[in-house]
C-alpha positions as CSV (number, residue, x, y, z in Angstrom):
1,X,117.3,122.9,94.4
2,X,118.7,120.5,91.5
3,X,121.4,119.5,93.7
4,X,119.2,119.1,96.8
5,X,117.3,116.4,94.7
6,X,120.4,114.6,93.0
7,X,121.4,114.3,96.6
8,X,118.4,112.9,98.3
9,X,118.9,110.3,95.1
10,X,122.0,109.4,96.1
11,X,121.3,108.8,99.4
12,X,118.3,106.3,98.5
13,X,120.0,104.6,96.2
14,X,122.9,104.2,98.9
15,X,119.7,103.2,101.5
16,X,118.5,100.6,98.5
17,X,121.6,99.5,98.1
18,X,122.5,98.3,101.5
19,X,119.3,97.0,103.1
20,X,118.3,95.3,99.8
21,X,120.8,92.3,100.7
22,X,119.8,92.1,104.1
23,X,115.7,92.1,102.9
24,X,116.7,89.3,100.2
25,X,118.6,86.8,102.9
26,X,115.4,87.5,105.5
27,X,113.7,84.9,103.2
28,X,115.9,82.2,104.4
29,X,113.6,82.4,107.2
30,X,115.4,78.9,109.3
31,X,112.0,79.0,110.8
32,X,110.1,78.2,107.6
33,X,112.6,76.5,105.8
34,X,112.5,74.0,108.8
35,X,108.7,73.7,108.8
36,X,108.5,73.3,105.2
37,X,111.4,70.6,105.0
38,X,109.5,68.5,107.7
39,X,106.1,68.7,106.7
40,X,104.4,66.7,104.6
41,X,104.2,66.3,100.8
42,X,100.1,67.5,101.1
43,X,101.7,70.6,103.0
44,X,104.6,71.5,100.5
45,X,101.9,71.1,97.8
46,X,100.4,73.4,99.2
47,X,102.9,76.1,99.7
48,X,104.0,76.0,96.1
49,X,100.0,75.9,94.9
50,X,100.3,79.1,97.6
51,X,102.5,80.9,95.8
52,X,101.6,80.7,92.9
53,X,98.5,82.0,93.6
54,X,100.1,85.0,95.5
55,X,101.9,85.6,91.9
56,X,99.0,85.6,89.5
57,X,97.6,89.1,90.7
58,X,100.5,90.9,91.0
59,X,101.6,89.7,87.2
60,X,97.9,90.6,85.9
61,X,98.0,93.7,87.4
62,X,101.9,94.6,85.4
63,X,100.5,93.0,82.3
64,X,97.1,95.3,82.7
65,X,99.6,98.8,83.0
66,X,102.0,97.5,80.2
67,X,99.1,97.2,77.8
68,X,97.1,100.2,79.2
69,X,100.6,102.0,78.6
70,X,101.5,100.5,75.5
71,X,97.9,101.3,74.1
72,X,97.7,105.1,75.2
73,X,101.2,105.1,73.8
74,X,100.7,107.7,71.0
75,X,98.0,109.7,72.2
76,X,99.7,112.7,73.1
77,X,101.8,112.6,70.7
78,X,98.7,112.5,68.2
79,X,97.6,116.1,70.5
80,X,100.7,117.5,69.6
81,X,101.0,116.9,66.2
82,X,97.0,118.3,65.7
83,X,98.2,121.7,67.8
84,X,101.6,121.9,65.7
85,X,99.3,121.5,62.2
86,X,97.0,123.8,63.6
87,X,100.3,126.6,64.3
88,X,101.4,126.2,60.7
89,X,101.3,129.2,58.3
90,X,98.4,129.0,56.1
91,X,96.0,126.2,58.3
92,X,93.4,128.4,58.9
93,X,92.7,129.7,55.2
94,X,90.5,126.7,54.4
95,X,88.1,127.7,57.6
């Protein structure tokens, strides 16, 4: 079964690996680059005010896991130190 996974892996990674240059040159769009370069300054304003806009959520929504992450960092360890305490010879004489 071990293998079955390791080669499934490989075979995304291969997948990734070869459509992920082909996904990064499809926004080269000629389409859009040609409507962008003859539009207006109001217009191209606008596009980069656009994306910008299209960034901010994304990035607050990574910031909001990496400090959600980074705050529940040690609680499971702090579980599993209490249980090994708990195991030790002797923790129970006190009760």
């Amino acid at each position: 079964m071990n293998s079955t996974w390791s080669k499934l892996l490989r075979l995304a990674a291969l997948a990734w690996a070869i459509l992920l240059p082909g996904l990064a040159w499809a926004q080269g769009c000629a389409l859009c680059y040609t409507q962008a370069a003859g539009s207006g300054s109001r217009i191209i304003q606008a596009l980069k005010s656009g994306i910008l806009i299209l960034i901010i959520p994304p990035m607050l929504i990574c910031l909001g896991i990496t400090w959600m992450a980074y705050k529940k960092r040690n609680d499971f360890n702090e579980d599993d130190a209490r249980e090994e305490d708990d195991l030790k010879p002797g923790a129970w004489k006190n009760v």
